[in-house]
FIMARKOL-953967 format. One record per atom (N, C-alpha, C): residue number from 1; residue in three letters; x, y, z. Coordinates in pm, 1 decimal. Each point is the difference from the previous one (the first is absolute). Layout:
     k     r         c1         c2         c3
   NUM   ala          X          Y          Z
...
// end
This chain:
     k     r         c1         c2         c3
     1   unk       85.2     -121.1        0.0
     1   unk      -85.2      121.1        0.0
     1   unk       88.3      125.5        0.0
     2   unk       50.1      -37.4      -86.2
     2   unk      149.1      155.3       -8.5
     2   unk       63.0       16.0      148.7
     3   unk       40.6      -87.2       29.9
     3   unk       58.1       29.2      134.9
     3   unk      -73.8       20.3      125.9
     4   unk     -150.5       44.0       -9.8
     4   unk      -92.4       62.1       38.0
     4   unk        8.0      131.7       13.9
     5   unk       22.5       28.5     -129.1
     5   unk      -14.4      138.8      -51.9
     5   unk     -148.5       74.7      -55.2
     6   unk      -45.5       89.3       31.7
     6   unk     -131.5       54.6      -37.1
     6   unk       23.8      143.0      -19.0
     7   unk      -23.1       33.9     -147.7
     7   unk      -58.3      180.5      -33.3
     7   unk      -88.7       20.9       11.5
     8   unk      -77.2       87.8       50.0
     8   unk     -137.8       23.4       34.4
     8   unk       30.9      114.4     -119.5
     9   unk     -116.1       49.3     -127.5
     9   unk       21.5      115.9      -74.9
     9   unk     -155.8       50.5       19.6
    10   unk      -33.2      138.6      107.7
    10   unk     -126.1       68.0      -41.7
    10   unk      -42.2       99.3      -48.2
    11   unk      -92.6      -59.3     -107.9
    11   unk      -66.1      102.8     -112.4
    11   unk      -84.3       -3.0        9.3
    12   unk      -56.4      155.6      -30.2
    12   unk     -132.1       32.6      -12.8
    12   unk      -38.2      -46.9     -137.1
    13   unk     -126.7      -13.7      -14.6
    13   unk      -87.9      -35.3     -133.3
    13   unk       18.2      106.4      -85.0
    14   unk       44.7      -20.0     -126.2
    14   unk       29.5      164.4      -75.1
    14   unk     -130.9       53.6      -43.2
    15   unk      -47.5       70.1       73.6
    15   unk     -108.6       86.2      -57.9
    15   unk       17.7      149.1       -5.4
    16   unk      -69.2       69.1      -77.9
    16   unk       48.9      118.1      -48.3
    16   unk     -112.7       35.6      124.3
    17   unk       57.8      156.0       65.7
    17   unk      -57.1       41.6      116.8
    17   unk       11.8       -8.6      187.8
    18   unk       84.2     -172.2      -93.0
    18   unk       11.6      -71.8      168.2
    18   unk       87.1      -57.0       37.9
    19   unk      145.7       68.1     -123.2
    19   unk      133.3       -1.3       21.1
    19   unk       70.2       83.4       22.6
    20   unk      136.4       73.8       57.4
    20   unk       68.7       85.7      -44.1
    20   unk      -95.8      173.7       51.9
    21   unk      -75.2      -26.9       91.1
    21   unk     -134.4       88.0      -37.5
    21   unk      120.4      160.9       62.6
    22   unk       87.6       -3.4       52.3
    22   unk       90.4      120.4       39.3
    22   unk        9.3       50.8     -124.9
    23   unk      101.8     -115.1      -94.5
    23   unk       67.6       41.8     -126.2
    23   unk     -121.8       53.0     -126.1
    24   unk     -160.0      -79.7       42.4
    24   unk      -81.3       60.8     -111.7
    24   unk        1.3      129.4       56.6
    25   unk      -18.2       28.1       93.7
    25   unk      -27.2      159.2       13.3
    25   unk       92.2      107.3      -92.2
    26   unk       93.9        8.1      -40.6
    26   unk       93.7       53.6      -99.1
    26   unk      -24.2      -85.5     -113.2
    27   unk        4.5      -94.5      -50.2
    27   unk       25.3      -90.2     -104.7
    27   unk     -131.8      -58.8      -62.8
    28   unk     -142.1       26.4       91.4
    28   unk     -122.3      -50.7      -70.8
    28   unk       28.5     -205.2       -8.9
    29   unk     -160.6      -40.3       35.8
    29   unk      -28.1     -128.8       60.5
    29   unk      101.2      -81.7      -85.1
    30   unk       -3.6       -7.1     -112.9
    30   unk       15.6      -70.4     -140.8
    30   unk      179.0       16.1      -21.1
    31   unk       84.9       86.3       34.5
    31   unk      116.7       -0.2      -11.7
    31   unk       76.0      -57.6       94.9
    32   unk     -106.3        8.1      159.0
    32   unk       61.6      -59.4      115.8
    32   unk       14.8     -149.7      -26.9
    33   unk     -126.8      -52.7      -41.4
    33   unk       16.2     -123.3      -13.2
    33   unk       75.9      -74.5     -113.6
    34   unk       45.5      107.6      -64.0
    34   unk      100.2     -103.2     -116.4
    34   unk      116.6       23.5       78.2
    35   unk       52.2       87.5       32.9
    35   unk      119.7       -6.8      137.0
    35   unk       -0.1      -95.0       89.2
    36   unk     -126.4      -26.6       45.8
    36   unk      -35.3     -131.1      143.9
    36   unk       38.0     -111.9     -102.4
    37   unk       -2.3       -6.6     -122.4
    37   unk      -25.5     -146.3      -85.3
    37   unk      149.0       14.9      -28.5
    38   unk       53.0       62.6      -21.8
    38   unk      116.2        1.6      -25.6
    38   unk      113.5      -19.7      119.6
    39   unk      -15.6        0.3      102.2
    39   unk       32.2       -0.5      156.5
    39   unk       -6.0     -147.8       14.6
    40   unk     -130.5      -26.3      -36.3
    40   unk      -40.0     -165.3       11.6
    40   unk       79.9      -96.9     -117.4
    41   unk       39.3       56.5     -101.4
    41   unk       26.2      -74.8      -64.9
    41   unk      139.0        7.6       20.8
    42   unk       48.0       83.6       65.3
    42   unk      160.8       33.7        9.8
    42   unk       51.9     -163.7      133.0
    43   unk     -115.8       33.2      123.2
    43   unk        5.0      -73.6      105.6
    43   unk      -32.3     -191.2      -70.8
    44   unk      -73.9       -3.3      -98.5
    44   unk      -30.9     -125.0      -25.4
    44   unk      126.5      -68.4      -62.4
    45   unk       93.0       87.3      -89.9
    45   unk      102.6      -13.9       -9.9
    45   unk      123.7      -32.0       89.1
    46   unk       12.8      109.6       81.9
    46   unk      148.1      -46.4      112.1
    46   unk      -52.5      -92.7       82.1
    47   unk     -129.5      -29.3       44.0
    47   unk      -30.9     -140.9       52.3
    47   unk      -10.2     -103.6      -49.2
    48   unk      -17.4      -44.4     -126.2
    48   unk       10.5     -140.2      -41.8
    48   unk      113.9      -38.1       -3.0
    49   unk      144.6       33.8       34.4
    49   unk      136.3     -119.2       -3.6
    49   unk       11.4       -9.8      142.0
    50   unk      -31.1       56.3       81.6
    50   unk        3.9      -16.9      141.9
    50   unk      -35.0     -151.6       93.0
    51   unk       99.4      -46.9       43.8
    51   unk      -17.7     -106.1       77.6
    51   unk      -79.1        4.4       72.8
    52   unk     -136.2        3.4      -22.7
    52   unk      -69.1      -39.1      105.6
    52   unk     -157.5      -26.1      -70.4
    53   unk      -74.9      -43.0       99.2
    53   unk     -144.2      -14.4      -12.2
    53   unk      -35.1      128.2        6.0
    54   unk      -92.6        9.9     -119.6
    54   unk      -63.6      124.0      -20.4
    54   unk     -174.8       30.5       26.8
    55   unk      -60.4       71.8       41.8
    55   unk     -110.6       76.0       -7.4
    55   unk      -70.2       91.7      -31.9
    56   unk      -95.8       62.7      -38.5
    56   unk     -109.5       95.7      -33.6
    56   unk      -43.0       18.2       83.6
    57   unk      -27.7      134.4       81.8
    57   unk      -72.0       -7.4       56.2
    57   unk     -117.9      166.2      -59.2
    58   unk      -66.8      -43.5      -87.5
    58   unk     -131.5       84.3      -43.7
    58   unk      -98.5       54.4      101.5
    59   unk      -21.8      139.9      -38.3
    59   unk      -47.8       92.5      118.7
    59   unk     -215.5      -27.4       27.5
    60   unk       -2.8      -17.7     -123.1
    60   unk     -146.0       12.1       29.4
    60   unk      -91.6     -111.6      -48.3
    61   unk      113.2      -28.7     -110.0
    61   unk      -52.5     -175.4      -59.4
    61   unk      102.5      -75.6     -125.9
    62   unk      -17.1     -140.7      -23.6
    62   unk       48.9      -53.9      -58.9
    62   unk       38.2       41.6     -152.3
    63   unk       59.4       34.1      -42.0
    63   unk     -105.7       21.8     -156.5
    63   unk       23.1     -157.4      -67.3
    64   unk      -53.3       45.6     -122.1
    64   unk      -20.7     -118.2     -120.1
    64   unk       97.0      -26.7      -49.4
    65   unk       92.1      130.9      -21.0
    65   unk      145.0       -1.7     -103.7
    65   unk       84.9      133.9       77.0
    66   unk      135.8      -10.2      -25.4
    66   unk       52.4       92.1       44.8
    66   unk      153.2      -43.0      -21.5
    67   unk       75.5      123.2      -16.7
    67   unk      155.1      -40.6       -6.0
    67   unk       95.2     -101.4       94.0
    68   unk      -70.4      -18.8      119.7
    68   unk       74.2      -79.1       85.7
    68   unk      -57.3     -144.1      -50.7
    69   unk     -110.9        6.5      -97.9
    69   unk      -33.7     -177.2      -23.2
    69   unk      101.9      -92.9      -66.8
    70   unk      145.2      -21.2       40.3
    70   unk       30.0     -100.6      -54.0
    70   unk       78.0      -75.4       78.2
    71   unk       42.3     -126.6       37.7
    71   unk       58.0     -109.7       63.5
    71   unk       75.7       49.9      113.0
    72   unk       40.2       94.2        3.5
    72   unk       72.4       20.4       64.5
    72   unk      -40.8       60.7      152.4
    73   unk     -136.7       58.7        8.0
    73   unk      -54.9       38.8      106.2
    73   unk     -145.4      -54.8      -21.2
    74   unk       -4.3       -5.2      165.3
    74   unk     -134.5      -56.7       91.6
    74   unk     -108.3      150.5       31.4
    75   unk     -117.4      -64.6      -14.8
    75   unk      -96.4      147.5       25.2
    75   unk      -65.5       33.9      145.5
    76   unk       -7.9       31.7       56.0
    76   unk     -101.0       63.4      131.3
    76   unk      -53.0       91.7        2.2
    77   unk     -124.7       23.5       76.6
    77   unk      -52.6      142.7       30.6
    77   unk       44.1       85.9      110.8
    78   unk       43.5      117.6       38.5
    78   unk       39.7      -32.2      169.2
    78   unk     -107.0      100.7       36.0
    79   unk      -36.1      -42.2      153.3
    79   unk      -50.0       14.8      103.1
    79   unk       22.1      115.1       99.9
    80   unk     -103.7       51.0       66.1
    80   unk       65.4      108.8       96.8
    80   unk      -68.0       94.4        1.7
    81   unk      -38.5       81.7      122.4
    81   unk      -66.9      153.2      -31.7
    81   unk       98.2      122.3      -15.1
    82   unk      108.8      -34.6      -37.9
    82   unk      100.8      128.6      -24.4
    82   unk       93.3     -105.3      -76.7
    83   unk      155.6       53.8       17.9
    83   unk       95.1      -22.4      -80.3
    83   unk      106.9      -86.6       29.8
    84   unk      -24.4       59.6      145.4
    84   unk       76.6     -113.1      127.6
    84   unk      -56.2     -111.6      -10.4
    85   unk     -100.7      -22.6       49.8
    85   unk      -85.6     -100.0       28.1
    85   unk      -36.4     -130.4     -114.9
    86   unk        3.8       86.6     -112.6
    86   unk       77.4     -112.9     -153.0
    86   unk       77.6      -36.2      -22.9
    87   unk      100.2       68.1       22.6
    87   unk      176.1      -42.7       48.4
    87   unk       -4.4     -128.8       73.6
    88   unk      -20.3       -1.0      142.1
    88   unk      -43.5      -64.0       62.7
    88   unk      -58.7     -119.8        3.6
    89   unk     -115.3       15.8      -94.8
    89   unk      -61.5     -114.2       11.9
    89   unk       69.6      -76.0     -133.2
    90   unk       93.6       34.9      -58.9
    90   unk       55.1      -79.8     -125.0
    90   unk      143.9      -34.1       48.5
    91   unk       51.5       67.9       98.9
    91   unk      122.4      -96.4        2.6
    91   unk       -8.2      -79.9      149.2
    92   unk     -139.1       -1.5       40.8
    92   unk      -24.8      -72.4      119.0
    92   unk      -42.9     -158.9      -62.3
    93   unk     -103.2       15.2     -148.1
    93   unk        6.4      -85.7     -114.1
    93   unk       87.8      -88.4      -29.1
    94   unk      121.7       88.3      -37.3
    94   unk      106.6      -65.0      -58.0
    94   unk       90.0      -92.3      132.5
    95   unk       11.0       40.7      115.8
    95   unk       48.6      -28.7      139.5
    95   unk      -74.3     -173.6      -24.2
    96   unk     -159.9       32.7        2.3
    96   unk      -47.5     -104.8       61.2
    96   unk      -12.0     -108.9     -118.8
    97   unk       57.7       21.0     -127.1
    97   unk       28.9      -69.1     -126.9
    97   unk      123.3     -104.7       25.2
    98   unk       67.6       53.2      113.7
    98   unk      161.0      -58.2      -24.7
    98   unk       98.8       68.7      -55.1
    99   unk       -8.7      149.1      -41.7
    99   unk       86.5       40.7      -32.8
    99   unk       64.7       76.9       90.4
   100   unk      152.4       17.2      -14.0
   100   unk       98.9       15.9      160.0
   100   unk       48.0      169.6      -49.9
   101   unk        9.2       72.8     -152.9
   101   unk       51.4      115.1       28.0
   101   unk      -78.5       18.4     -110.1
   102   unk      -69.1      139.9       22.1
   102   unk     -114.4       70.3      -73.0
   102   unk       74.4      135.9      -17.8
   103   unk      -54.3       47.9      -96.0
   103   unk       24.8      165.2      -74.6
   103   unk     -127.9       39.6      -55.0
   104   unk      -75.4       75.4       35.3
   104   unk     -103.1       84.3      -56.4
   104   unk       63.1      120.7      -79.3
   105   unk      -52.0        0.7     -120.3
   105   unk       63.1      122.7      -48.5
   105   unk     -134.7       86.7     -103.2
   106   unk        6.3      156.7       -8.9
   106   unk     -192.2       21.3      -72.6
   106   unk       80.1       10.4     -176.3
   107   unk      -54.4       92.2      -25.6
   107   unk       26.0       46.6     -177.7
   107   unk       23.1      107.7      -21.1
   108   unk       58.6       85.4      101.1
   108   unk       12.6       98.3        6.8
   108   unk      121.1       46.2      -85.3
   109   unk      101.3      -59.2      -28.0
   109   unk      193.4       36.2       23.8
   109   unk       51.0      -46.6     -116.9
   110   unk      -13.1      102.8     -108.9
   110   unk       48.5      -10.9     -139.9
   110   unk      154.6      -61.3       47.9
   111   unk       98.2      -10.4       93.5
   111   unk      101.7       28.1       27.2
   111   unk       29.6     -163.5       46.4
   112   unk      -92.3      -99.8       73.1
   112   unk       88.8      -71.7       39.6
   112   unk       28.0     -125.1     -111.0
   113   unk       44.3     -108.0       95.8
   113   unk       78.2      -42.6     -155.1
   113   unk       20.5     -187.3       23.0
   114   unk       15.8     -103.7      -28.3
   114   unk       30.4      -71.0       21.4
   114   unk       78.0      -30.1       90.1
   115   unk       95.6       53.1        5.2
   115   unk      137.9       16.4      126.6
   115   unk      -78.6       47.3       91.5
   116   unk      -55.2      103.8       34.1
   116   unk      -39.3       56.9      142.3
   116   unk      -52.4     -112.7       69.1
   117   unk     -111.0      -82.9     -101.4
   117   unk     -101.4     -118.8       80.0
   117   unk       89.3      -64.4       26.9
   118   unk      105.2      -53.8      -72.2
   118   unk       94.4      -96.4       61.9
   118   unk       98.0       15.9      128.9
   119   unk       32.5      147.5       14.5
   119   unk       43.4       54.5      110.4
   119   unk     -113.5      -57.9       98.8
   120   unk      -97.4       80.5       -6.0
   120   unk     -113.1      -46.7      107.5
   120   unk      -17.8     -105.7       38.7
   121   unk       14.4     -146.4      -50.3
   121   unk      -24.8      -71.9       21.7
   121   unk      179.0      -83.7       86.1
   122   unk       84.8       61.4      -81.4
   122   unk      127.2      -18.4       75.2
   122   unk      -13.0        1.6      104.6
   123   unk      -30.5      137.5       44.0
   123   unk       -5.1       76.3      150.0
   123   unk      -65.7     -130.0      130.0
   124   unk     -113.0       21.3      -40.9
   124   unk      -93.4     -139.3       43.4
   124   unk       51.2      -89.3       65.6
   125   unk      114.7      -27.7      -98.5
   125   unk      110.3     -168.7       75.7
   125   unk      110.4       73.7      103.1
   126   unk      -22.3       93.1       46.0
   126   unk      112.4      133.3       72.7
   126   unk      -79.3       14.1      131.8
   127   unk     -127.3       78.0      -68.5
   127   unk      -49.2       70.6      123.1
   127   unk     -150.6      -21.2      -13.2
   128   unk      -61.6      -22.6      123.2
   128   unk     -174.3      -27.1       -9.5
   128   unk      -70.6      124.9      -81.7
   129   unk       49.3       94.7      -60.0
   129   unk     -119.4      113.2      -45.4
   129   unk      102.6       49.9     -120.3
   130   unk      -55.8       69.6      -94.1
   130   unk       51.2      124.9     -133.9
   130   unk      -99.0       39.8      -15.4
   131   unk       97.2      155.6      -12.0
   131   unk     -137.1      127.6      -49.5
   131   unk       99.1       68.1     -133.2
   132   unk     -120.0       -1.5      -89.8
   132   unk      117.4       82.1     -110.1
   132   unk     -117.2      127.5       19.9
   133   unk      101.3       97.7       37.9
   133   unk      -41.8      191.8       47.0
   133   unk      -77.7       27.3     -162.5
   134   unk      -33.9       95.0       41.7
   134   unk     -118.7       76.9     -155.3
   134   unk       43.7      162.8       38.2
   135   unk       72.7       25.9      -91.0
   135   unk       44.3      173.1       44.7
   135   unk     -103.5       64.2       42.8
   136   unk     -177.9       -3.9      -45.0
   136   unk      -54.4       76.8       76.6
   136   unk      -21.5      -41.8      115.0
   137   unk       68.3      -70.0      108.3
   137   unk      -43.1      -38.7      135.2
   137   unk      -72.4     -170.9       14.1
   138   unk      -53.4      -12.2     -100.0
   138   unk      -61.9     -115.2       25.4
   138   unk       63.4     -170.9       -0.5
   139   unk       39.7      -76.6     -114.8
   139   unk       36.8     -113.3      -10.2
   139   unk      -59.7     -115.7     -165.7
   140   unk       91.7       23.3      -54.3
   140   unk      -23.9      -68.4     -122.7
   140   unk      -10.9     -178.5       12.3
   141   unk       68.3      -32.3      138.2
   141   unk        7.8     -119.4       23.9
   141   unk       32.8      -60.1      105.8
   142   unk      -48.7     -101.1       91.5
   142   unk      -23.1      -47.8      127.4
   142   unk       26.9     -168.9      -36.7
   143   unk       79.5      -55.8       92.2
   143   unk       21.9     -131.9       -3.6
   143   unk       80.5      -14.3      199.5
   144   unk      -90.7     -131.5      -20.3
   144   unk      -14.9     -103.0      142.8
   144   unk      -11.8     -124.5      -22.0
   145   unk      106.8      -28.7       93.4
   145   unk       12.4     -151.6       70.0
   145   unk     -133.7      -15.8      117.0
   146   unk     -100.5       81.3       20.4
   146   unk      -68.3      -54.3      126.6
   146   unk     -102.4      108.1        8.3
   147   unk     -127.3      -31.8       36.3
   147   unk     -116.7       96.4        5.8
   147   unk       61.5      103.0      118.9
   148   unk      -89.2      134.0      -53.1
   148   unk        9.8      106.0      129.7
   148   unk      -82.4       95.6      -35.1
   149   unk     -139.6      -64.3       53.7
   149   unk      -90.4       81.7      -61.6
   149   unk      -22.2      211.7       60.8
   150   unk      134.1       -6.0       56.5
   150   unk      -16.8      125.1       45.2
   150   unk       99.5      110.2      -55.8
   151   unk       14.0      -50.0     -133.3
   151   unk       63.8       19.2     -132.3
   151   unk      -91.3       79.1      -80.3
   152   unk     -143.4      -73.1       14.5
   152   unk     -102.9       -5.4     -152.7
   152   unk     -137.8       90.1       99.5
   153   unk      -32.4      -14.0      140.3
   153   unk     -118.9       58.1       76.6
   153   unk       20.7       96.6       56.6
   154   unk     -109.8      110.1       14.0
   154   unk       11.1       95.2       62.0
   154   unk      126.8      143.0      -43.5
   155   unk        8.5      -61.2      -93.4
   155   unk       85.5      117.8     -103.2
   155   unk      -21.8      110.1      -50.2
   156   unk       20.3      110.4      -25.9
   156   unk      -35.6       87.5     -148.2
   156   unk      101.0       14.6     -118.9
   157   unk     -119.6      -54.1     -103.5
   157   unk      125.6      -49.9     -159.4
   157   unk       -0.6      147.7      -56.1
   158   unk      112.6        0.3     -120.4
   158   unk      -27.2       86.2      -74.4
   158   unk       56.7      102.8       68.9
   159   unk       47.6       15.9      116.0
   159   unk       87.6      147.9       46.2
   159   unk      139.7      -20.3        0.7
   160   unk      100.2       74.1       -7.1
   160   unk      171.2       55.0      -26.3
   160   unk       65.1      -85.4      147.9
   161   unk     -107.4      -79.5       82.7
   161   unk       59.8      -10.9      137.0
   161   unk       -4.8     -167.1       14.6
   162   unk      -63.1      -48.0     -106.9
   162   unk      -55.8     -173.3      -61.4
   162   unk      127.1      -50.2       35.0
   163   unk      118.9       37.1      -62.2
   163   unk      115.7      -80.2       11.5
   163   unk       67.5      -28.3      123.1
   164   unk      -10.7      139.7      106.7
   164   unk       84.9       42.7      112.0
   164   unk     -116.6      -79.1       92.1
   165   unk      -99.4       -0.7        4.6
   165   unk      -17.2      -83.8      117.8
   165   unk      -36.2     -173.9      -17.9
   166   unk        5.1       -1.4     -139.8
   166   unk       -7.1     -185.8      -18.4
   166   unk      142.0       -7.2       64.4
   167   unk       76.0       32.8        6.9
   167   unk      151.2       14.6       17.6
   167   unk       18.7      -50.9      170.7
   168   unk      -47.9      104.4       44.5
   168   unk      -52.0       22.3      145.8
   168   unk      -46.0      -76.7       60.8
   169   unk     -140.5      -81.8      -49.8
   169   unk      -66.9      -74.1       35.2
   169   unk      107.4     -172.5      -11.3
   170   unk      106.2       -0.6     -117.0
   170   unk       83.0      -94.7       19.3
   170   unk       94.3       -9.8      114.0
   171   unk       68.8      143.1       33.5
   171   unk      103.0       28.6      119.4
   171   unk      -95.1      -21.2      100.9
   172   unk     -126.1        4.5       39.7
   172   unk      -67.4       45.7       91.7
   172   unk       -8.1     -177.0       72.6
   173   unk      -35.1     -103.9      -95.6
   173   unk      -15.8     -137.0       12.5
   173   unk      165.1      -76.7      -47.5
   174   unk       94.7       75.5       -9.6
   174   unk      106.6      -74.3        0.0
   174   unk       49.6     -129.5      -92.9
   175   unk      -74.2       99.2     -124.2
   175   unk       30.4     -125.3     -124.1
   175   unk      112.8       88.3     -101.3
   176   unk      132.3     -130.6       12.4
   176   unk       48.7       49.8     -120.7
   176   unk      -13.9       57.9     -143.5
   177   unk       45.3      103.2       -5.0
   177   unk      -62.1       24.8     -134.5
   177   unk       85.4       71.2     -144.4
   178   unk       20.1       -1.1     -122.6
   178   unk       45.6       78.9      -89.9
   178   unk      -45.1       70.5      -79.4
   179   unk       51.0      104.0      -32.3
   179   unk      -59.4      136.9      -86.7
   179   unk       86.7      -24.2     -166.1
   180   unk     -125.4      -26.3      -79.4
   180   unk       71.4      -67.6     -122.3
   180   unk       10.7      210.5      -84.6
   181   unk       80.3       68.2     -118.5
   181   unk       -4.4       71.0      -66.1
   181   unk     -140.3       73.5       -4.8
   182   unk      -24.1      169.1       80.6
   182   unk     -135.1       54.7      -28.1
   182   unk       -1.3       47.8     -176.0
   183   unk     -137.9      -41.0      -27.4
   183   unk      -56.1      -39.4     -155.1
   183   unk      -64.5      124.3       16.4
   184   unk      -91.2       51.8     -119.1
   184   unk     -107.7      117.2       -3.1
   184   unk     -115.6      -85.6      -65.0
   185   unk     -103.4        8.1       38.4
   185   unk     -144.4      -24.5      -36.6
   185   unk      -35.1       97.2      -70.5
   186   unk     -138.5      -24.2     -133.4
   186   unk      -32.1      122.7      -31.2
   186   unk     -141.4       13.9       56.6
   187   unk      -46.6       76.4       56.0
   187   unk     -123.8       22.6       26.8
   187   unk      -72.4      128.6      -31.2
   188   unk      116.7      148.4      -30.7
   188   unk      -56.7      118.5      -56.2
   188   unk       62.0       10.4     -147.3
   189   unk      -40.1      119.4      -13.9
   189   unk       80.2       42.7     -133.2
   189   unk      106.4       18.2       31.1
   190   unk       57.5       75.9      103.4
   190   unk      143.8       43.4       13.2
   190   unk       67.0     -125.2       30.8
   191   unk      -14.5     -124.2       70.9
   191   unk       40.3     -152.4       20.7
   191   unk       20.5      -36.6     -186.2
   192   unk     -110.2       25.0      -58.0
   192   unk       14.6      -53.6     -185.1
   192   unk      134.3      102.6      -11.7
   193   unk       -8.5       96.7      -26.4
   193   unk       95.1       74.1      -87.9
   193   unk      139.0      -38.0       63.0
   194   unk       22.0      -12.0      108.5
   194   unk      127.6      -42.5       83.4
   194   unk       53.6     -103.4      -57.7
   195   unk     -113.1     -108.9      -64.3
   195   unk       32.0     -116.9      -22.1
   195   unk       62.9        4.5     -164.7
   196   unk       89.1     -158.1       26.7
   196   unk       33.0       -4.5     -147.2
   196   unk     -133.2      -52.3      -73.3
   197   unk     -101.5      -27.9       31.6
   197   unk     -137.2      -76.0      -83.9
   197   unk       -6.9      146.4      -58.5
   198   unk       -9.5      122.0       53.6
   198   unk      -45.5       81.7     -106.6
   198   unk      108.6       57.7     -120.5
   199   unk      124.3      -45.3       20.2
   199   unk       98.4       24.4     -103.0
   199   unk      -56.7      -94.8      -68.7
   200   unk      -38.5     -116.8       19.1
   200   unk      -53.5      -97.1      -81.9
   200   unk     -126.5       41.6      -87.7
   201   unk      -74.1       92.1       56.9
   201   unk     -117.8       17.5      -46.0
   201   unk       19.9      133.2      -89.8
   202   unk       89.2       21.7       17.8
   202   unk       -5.0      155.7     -111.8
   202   unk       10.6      -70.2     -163.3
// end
């Protein structure tokens, strides 16, 4: 079972309106989401050579067809009344599957790469926890040897402070841990233009 290796990858369902909805605000519904598809298709890429068991985890439902449909990844819906709490309940999933080192990672990070996941999963055989940092504060990627659900509850996502106290909450419970290379997510326009996807897109 790859060592008992597990990627957790979560994506939202690409719908125009109910992706990217920061970046439509400058960029209009329809441009965000070819960016989100393009994000997704970037991520479906650096995850398929990756040693490990792979996952989907789809935000609101299964679909019929979609870029992640081929051999190489498994589908799920995930669960949860917030963001934590889906986190959570998918690598508590994967825990109670048999698998011994998990990485959740979303679709955010035109930037990471085959190597980074493999770092992450390195780390793993080192130290019980990896966080790969997200320059705006938050976290492009989370990997554990062992549930701690006080990681994923009682949080607030989405603020500049996401990274510094998952951090905290590791020192706080005394789990080893490593800080893999901080990545940039795109989530506004000024996150796109920073990025090389929009040198790509000119």
């Amino acid at each position: 079972m790859n060592d008992g290796r597990l990627l957790i990858i979560f994506t939202k369902n690409p719908e125009a309106g109910l992706v990217k909805t920061r970046l439509a605000q400058t960029v209009g519904d329809e441009k965000a989401l070819e960016v989100y598809e393009t994000l997704r298709e970037h991520t479906a890429l650096v995850t398929a050579t990756v040693e490990a068991e792979r996952q989907v985890y789809y935000s609101r439902f299964i679909p019929s067809s979609d870029l992640f449909f081929t051999s190489k990844f498994t589908f799920k819906l995930q669960e949860g009344e917030d963001l934590g709490a889906r986190m959570l309940h998918a690598i508590r999933t994967g825990f109670q599957t048999g698998f011994r080192h998990i990485v959740l990672i979303g679709t955010d990070c035109y930037e990471l790469s085959s190597d980074t996941l493999n770092q992450a999963f390195n780390a793993l055989e080192r130290s019980d926890a990896v966080i790969g940092p997200a320059i705006d504060g938050g976290f492009y990627l989370i990997g554990l040897n062992m549930l701690l659900p006080e990681l994923f509850l009682n949080r607030q996502w989405s603020t500049p402070e996401v990274c510094k106290e998952t951090i905290e909450v590791l020192q706080r419970f005394a789990i080893p841990y490593e800080l893999l290379t901080a990545l940039s997510d795109i989530d506004t326009f000024d996150d796109l233009k920073k990025s090389t996807l929009w040198t790509h897109k000119q």
